[in-house]
N, C-alpha and C positions, 0 to 999 in steps of 0.2 A: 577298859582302855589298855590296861597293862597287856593283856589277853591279843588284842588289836598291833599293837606294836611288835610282837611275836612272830607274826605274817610276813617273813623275809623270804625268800624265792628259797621255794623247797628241791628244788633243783643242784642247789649249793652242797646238800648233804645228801646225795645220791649216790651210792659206793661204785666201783669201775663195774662189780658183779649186777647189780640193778642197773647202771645204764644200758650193758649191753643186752639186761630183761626185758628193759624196757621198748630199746630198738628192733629186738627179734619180735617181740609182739606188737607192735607198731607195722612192722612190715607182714606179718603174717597176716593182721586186719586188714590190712590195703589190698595186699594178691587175695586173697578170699573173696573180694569185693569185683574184683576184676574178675575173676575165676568164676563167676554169677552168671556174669554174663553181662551184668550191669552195674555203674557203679552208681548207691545211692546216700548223696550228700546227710542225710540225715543219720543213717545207717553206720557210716564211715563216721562221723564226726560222735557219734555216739558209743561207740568201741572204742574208739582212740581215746576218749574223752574215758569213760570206764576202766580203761586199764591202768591209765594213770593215776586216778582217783586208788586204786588198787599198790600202789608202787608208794604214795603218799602215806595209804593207810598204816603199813607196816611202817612207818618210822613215826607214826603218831603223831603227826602232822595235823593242823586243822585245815590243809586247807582239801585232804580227800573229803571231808565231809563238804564242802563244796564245791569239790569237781561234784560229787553222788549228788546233789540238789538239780544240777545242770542233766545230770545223764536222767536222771529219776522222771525230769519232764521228758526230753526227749524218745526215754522206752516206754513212758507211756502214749504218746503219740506213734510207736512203731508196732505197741500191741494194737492199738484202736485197728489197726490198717486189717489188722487176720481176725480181729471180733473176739480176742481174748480177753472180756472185761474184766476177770479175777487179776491179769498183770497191770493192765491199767487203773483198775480201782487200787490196786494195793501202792503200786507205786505214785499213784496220782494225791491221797487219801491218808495213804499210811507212811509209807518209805519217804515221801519227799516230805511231809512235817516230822519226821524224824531227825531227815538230814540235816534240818534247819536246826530242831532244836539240840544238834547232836554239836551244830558251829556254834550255838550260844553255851552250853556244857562245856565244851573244850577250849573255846577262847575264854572262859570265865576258871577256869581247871591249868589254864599254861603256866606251866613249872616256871620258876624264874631263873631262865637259864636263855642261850641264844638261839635255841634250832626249834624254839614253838612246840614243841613237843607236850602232849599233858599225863596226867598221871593215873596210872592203871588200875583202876578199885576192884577187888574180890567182892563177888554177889554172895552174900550168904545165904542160908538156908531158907529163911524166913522168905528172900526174897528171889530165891528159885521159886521156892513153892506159888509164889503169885503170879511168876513168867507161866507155870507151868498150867496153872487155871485158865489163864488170859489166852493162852495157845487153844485151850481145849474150846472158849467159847467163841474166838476166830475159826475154828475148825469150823465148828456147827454155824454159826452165823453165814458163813463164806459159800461153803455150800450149798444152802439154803438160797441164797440168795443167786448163786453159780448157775442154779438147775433151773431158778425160773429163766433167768438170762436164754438159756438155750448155748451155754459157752463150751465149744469145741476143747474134746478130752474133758471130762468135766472134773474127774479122781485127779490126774496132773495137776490141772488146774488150781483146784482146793490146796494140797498138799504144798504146790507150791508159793500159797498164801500164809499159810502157816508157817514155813520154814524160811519166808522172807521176813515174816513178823518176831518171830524170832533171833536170824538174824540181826536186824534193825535196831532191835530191843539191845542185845546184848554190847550194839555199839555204840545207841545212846549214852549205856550204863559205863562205859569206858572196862569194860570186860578186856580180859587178853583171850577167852573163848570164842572172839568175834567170827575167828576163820573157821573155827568148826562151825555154828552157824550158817555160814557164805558157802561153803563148802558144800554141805548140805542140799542150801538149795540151788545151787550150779547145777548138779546131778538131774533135780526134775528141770530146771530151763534147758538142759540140755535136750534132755527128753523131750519138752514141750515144744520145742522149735525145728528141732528136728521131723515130727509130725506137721509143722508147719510149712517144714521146706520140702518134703513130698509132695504135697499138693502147688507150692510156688516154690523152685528155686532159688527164688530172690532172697530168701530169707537165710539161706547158707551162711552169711556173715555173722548171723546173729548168735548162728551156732555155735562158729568158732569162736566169737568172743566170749561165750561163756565156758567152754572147754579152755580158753588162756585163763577165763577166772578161776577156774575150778583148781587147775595147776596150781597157781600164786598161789588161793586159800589153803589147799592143801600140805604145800610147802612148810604155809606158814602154819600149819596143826600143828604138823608134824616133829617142826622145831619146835612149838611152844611144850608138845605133851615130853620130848628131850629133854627140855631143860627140867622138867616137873620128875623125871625120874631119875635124874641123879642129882636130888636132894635129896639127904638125911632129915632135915629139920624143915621147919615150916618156913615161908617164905613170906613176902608180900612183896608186890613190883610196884614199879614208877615207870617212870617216863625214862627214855635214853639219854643220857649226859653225854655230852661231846668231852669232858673230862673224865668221866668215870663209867668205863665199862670194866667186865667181866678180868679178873684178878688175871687170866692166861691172853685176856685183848681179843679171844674168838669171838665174831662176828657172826650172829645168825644170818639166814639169805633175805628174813623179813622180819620178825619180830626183834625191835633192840628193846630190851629193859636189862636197868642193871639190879642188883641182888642186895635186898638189905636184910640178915637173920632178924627175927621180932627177937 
């Protein structure tokens, strides 16, 4: 319940640099859409809906883990449409009970603070080592199951099951690695839709919105592996405080956590 009353409009804490993120990729999904040929309601409402799940995620918000519920159904009703069952089962299957249980993790995780934000846990070794088995036997399972399918690109395909499980995993666990993960697998949906949109057009939207993921995620690597190298001493992160950032007040463009020595 505590968790529940956290859920104040994430909009409030949106920096002037993220809204105008968010407006430039708001409008670049819509002309893409137009720029098709055709504009389609599911397509549009699904990129829109993703980017901003995207713009949530970095302030650690709960409620991108429930825009990602809403997109999760809707990409996988836009995979069905071109017969890519490996994006549909994954998202249908895997990503969308993840997102769920990613909103009961982090409204059960909200700091006691005002901006809903939760708190960032380091995976340890033990528990790399189990993401990294778990990956290997969604590899082979995925595949396996990809090739009786008969699903167009089939290697895309796989890889990008893997690296969305991945993903997924590492944003269940409340990881600050979440963007390398998303990151990751941007590059193959990129790829993947892109052979999509050779044979239909229509499918050009889809591309672009994962080329705007791919930006954001990477953004946000990028800032996180920054702030990892210019520490001396071991760290461990939290959630962003509206009271307490970073000793100089610099503001990353997506990941806020503030810094506490162990």
């Amino acid at each position: 319940m505590k968790g529940i009353r956290k859920m104040n409009n994430p909009f409030k804490r949106m920096t002037k640099r993220e809204w105008a993120l968010w407006f430039v990729s708001i409008a670049i999904v819509v002309m893409s859409n137009i720029m098709a040929g055709r504009v389609d309601a599911l397509t549009l409402t699904a990129t829109c809906i993703g980017v901003t799940s995207l713009i949530f995620a970095a302030q650690g918000n709960v409620w991108a883990p429930i825009l990602m519920t809403i997109f999760c159904i809707q990409y996988a009703i836009i995979s069905y449409r071109f017969r890519y069952w490996g994006e549909m089962f994954t998202y249908l299957f895997m990503s969308l009970p993840m997102s769920v249980w990613s909103i009961v993790t982090w409204l059960k995780n909200a700091r006691n603070s005002s901006d809903g934000t939760v708190e960032i846990r380091k995976i340890t070794r033990k528990g790399a080592g189990v993401l990294v088995l778990c990956n290997v036997a969604v590899t082979i399972a995925f595949y396996i199951l990809l090739k009786k399918l008969n699903t167009p690109n089939l290697i895309f395909s796989t890889i990008s099951v893997v690296t969305s499980f991945f993903a997924a995993s590492l944003t269940m666990l409340r990881s600050s690695y979440y963007a390398l993960g998303y990151a990751s697998n941007d590059i193959v949906l990129i790829i993947l839709w892109i052979l999509a949109s050779i044979k239909d057009p229509g499918y050009i939207p889809v591309v672009v919105n994962f080329l705007i993921f791919f930006l954001n995620d990477r953004l946000a690597a990028i800032n996180m592996l920054n702030m990892y190298k210019k520490k001396t001493v071991p760290i461990r992160f939290s959630g962003n405080s509206s009271s307490n950032y970073w000793n100089s007040r610099k503001k990353s463009l997506f990941l806020h956590f503030k810094q506490e020595k162990l």
